[in-house]
C-alpha beads as a LAMMPS data file, in Angstrom:
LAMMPS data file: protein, C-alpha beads

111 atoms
110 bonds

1 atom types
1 bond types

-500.0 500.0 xlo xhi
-500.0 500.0 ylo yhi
-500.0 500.0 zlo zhi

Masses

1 110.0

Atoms # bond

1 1 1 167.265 107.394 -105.623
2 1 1 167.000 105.074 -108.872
3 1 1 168.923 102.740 -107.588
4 1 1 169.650 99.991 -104.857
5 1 1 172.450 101.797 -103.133
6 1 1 171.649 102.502 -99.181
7 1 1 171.700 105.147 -97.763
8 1 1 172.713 105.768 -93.917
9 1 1 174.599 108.217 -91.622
10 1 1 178.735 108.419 -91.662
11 1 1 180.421 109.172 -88.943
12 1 1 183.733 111.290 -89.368
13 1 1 186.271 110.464 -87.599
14 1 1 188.403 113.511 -88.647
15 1 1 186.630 115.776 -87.343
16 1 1 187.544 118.157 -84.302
17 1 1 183.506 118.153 -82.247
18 1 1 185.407 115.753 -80.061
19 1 1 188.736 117.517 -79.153
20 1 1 186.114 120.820 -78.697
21 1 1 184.292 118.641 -75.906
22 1 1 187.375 117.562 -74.465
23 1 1 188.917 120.675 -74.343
24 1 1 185.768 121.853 -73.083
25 1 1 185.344 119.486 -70.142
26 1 1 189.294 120.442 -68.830
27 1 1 189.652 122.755 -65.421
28 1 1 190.125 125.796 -65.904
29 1 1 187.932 126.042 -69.314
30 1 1 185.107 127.568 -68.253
31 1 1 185.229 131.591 -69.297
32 1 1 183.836 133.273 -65.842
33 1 1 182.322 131.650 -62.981
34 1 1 179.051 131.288 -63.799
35 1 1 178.933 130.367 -67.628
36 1 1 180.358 127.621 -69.904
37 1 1 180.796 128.414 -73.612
38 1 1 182.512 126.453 -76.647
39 1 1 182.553 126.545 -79.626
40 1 1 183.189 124.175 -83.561
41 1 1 182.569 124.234 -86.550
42 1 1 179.177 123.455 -85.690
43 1 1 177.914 127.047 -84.040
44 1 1 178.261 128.030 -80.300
45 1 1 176.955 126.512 -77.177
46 1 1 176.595 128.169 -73.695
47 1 1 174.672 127.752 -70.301
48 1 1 174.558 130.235 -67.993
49 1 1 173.410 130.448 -64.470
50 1 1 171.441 132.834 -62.867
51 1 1 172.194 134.654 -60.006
52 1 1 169.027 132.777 -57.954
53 1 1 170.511 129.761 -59.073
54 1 1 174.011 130.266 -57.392
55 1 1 172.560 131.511 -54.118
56 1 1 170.380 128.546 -54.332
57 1 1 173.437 126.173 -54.432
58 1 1 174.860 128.299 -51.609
59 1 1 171.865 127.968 -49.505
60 1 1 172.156 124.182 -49.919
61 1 1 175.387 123.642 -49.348
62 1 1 175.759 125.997 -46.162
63 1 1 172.365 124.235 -45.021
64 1 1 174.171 120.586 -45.809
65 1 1 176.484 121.830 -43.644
66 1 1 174.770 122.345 -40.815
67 1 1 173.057 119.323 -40.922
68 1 1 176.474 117.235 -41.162
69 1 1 176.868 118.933 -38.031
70 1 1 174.140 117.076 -35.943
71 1 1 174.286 113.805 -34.080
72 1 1 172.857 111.006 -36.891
73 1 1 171.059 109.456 -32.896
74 1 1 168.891 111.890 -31.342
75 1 1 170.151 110.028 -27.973
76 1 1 167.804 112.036 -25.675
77 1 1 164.684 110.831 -27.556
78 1 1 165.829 107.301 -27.585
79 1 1 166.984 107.009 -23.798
80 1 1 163.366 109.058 -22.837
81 1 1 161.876 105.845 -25.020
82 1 1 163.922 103.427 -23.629
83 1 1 162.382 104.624 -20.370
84 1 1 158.983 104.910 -21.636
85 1 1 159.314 100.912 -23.035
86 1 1 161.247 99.562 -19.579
87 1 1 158.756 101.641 -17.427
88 1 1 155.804 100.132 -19.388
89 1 1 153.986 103.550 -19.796
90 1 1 154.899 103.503 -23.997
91 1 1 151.520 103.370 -25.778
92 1 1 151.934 102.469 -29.707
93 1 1 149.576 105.001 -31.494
94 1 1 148.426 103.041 -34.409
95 1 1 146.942 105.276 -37.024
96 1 1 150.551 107.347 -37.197
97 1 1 152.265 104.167 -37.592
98 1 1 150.220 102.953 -40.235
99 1 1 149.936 106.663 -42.239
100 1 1 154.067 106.192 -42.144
101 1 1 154.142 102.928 -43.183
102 1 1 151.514 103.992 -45.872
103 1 1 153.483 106.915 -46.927
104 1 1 157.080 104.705 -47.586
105 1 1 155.280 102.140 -49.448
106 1 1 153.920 105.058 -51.839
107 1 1 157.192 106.874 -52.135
108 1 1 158.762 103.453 -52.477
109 1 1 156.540 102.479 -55.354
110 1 1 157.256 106.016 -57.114
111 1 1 160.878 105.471 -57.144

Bonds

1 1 1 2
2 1 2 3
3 1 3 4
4 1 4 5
5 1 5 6
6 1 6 7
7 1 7 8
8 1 8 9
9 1 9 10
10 1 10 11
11 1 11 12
12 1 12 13
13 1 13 14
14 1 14 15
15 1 15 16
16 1 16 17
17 1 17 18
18 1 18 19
19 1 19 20
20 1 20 21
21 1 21 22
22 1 22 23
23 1 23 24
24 1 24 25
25 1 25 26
26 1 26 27
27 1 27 28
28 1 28 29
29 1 29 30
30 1 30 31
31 1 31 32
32 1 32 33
33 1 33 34
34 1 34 35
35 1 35 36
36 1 36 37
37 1 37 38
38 1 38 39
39 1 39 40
40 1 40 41
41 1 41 42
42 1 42 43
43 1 43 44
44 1 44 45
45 1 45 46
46 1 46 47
47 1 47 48
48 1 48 49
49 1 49 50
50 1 50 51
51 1 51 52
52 1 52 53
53 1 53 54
54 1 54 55
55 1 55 56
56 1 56 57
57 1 57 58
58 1 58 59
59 1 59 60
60 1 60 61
61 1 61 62
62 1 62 63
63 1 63 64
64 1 64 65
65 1 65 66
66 1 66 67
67 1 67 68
68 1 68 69
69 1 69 70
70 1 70 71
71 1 71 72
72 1 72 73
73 1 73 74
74 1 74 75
75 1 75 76
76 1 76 77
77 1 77 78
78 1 78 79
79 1 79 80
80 1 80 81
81 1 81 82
82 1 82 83
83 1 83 84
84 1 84 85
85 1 85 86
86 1 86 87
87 1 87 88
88 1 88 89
89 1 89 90
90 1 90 91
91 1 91 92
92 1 92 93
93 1 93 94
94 1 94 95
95 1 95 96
96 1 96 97
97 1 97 98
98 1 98 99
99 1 99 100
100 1 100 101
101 1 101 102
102 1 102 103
103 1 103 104
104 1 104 105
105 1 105 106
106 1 106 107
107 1 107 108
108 1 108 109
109 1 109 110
110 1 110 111
């Protein structure tokens, strides 16, 4: 490196690493159910899940489910506090109140 020419990194255009992602990324690419595999002129990549993993996403989604399946207004609780408020017998407990509030502002500030 005598000399004043730079050096840097070329990018080819030519070549096929892009047309192996995009053919890649297309339904009905992936080899079995539970892998993904390609592969260029630059080796072989592949991700596989486990078995846990799978049931895992199984569990979630039959548990999302379920929980679509419940009323977003728990509309016992809030007539029973309606009640509570109109009859004057609600007492505000003020140490949960403030451990909630406490709690958001901490998960707020980590996010």
């Amino acid at each position: 490196m005598g000399t004043n020419e730079e050096t840097g990194m070329r990018i080819d255009l030519n070549s096929n690493s892009q047309a192996a992602f995009e053919t890649a990324f297309q339904p009905g690419s992936v080899s079995a159910p539970n892998s993904f595999s390609t592969s260029s002129s630059l080796g072989e990549d592949q991700a596989r899940l486990s078995s846990a993993t799978l049931q895992a996403g199984a569990q979630v989604e039959a548990l999302a489910a379920q929980v679509s399946q419940l009323p977003e207004i728990r509309d016992q609780r809030v007539q029973s506090l309606q009640q509570a408020i109109q009859a004057g017998t609600f007492q505000v407990q003020p140490q949960p109140v403030a451990g909630a509030l406490f709690e958001h502002m901490i998960a707020w500030a980590a996010a």
